[in-house]
C-alpha positions in Angstrom: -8.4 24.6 -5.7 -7.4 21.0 -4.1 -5.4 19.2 -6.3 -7.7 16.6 -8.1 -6.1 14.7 -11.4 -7.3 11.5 -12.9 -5.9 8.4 -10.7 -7.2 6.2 -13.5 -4.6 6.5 -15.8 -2.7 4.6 -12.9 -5.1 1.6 -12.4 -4.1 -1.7 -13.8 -7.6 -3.1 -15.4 -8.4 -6.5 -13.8 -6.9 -9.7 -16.4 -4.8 -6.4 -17.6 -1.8 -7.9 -19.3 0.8 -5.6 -18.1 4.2 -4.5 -19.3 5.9 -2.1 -17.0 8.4 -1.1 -20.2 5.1 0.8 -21.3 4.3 2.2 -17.5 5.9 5.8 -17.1 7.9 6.1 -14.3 7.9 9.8 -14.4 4.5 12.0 -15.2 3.9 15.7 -16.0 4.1 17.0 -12.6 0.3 17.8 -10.7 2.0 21.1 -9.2 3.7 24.0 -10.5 6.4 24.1 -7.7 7.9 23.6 -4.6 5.6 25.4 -2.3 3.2 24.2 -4.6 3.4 20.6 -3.7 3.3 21.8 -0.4 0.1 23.3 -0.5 -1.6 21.0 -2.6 0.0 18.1 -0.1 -1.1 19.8 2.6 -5.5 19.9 1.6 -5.0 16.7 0.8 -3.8 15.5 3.9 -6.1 17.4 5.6 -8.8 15.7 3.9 -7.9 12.5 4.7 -7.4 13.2 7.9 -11.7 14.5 8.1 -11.8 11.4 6.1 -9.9 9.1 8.7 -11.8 10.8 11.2 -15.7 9.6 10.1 -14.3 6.1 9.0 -13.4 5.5 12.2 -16.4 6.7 13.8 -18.4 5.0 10.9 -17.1 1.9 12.1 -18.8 -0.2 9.4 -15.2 -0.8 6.9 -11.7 -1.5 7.4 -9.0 0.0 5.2 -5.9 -1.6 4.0 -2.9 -0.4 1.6 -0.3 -2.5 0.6 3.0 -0.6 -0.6 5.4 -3.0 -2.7 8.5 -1.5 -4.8 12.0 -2.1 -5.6 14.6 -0.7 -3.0 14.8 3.4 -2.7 11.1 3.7 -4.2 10.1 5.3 -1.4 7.2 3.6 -0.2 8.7 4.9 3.6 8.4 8.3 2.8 4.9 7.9 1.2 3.6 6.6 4.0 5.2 9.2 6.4 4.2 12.3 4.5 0.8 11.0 3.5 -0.3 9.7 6.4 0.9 12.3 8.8 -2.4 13.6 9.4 -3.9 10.3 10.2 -4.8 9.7 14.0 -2.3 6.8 15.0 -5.1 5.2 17.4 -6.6 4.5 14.3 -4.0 3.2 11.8 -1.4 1.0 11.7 1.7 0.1 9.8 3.5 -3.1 9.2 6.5 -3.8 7.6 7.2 -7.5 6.8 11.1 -8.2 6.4 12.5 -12.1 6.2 9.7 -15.0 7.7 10.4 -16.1 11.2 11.0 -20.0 11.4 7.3 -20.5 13.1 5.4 -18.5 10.4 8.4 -20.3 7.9 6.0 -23.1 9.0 2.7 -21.9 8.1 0.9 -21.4 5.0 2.2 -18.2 3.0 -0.7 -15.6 4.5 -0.6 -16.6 7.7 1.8 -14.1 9.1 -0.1 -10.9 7.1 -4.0 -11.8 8.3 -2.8 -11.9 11.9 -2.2 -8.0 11.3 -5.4 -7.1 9.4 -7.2 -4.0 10.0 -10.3 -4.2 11.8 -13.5 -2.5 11.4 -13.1 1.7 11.3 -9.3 1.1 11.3 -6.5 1.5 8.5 -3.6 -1.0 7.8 -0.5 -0.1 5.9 1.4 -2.9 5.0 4.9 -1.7 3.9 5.9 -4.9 1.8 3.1 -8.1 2.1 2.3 -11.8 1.4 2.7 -10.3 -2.2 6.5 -10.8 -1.3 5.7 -14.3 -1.5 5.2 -14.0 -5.0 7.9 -11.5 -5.7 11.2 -12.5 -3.9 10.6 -16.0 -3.3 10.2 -16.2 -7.7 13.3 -14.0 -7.8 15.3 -16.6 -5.5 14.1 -20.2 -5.3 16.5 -20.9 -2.4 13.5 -19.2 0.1 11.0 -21.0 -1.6 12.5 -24.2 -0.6 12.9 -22.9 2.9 9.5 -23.3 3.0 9.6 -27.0 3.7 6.7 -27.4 1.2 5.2 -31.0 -0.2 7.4 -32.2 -3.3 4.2 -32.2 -5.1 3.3 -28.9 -4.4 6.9 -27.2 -5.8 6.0 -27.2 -9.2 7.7 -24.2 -10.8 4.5 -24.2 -13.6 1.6 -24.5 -11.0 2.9 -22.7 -7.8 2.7 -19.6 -8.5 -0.3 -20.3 -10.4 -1.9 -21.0 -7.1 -0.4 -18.5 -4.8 -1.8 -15.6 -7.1 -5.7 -18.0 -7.2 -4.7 -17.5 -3.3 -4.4 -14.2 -3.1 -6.9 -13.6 -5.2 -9.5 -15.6 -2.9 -8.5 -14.0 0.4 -8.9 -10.4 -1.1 -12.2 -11.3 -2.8 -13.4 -12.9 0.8 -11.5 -9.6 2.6 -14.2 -7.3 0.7 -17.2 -9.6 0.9 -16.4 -9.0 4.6 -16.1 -5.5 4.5 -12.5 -4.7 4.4 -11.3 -2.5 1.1 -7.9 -3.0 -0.5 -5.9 -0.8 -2.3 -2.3 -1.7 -3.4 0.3 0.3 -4.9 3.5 -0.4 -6.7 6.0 2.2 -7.0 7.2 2.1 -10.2 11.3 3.5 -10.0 13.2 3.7 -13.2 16.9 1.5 -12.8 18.5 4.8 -13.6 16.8 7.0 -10.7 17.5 3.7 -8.0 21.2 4.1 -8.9 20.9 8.1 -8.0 19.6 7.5 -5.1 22.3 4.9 -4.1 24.7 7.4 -4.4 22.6 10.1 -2.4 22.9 7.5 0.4 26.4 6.8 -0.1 27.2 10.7 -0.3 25.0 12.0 2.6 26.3 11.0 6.0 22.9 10.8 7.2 21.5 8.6 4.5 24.5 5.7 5.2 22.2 3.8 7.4 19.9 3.2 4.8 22.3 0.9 2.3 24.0 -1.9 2.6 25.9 -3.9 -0.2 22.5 -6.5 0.4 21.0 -3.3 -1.5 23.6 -3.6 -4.4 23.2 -7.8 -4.7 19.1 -7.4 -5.3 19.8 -4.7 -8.0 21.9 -7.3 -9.9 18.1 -8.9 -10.2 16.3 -6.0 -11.8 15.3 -7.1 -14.9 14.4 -11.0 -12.8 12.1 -8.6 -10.5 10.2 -7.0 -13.3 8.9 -9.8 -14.7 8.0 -11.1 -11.1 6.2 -7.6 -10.8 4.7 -7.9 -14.3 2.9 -11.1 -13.6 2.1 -10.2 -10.4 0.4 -7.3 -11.2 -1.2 -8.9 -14.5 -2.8 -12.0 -12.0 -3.7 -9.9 -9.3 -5.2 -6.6 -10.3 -9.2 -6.8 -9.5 -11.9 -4.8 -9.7 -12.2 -5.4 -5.5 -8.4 -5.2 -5.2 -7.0 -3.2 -7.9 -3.1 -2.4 -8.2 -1.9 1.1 -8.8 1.5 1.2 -11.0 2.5 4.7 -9.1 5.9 6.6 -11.4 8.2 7.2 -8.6 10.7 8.3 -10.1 9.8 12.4 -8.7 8.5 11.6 -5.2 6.6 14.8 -4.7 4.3 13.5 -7.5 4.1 10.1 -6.4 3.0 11.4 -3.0 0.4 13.6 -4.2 -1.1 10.5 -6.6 -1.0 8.0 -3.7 -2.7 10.3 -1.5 -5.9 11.2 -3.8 -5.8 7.4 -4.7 -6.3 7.4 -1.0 -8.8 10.1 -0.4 -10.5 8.9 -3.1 -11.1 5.3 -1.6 -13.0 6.8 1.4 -14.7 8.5 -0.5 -16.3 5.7 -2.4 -17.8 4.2 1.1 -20.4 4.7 2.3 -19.8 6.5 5.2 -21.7 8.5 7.9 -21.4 9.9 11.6 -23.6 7.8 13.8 -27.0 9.0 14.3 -27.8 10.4 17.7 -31.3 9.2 18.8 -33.8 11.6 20.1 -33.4 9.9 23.8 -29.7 10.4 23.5 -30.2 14.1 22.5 -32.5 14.4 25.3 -29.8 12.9 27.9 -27.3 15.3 26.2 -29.4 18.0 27.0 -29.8 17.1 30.8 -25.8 16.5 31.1 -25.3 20.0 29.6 -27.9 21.4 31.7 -26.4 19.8 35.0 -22.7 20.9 34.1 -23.9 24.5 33.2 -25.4 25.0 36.6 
């Protein structure tokens, strides 16, 4: 039987006051073992991949997921096992790092709507405007990068109005046909710091830290209350947030990817009909190729 659990339990409730001290990080597992999660992984993937296949072809919706954690969350790994049965012509990932100095000088979205999905496409985006709302609370110094109005710096009303923002260009996203579906990968402060140490003790995990990593942890408990209020402003019933326990990543993968599944399957979705003149041509091509 495919593996199919309750994703509500994970939904943050739009004007949901949230508290991520009562948000597990760590669930009762949804498989029994190893080549358990495998299996179950595996259906999954392959559903999504039937599923990828007729939204494309639909070609009425666009899809977009936006990952957003702390570091070693892994929202990489998600995104690699989940979506590895996903035809790359019709999805693609983004990964927003540190503002250029041109989109530096443009409103806060600017640089994100350029890479929406279009219609019978996905879009990943690994980290998001919602950064703007995250990191620039957590340090004011790239806030006032930003080169904004005096007037418009106001620690009380700014974010205020970045989350009405966000809010507006999601809710004018799905009046338009594109659905949104966001997770946030929810890693205890005790399972980051293990997985540090794997990268410090496997050779070929040293790549992925960097003291920068070990500066940003010193900010934990400044980054959860970013993430609460984030999450508590933004969560809608068009947009909703997921609050995904990370700390076991074979689980996380397994709720992301029926979060995901189950998406699709709330569009409205359908193989183009063929028209009776079209069948007719069909049957003349296959007629002329069989002689």
């Amino acid at each position: 039987m495919k593996a199919k659990f309750d994703t509500d339990q994970f939904r943050v409730k739009e004007d949901q006051a949230v508290d991520l001290a009562q948000w597990p990080t760590e669930v009762d597992p949804f498989y029994s073992s190893k080549k358990d999660y495998k299996k179950r992984l595996r259906r999954q993937v392959t559903e999504l991949s039937d599923l990828q296949q007729m939204h494309y072809a639909s070609n009425r919706y666009a899809v977009l997921f936006i990952f957003q954690a702390m570091d070693a969350a892994g929202k990489d790994g998600a995104i690699r096992h989940v979506m590895s049965g996903v035809n790359p012509q019709g999805c693609q990932v983004f990964s927003f790092k540190h503002p250029s100095a041109k989109e530096v000088n443009h409103d806060f979205l600017w640089r994100t709507n350029k890479a929406l999905p279009e219609r019978g496409h996905i879009g990943i985006f690994n980290r998001s405007y919602y950064e703007e709302v995250l990191i620039a609370r957590v340090h004011p110094h790239i806030l006032h990068s930003e080169n904004l109005p005096d007037s418009l710096r106001d620690d009380n009303a700014i974010w205020k109005g970045r989350y009405r923002s966000i809010d507006e260009m999601e809710a004018h996203l799905h009046r338009n046909g594109t659905r949104i579906c966001k997770f946030f990968l929810h890693l205890s402060k005790d399972e980051q710091r293990r997985r540090f140490l794997d990268r410090i003790d496997e050779t070929d995990k040293n790549w992925k830290f960097s003291m920068a990593d070990i500066e940003e942890r010193k900010f934990w408990d400044d980054y959860m209350d970013a993430y609460e209020a984030c999450l508590s402003n933004t969560s809608t019933e068009h947009a909703p947030w997921y609050v995904v326990p990370a700390d076991d990543k074979k689980n996380a993968r397994l709720i992301i990817s029926q979060i995901i599944i189950n998406t699709f399957n709330s569009l409205p979705m359908a193989y183009p009909k063929v028209s009776s003149e079209r069948k007719r041509e069909l049957k003349k091509i296959r007629k002329m190729l069989a002689d």
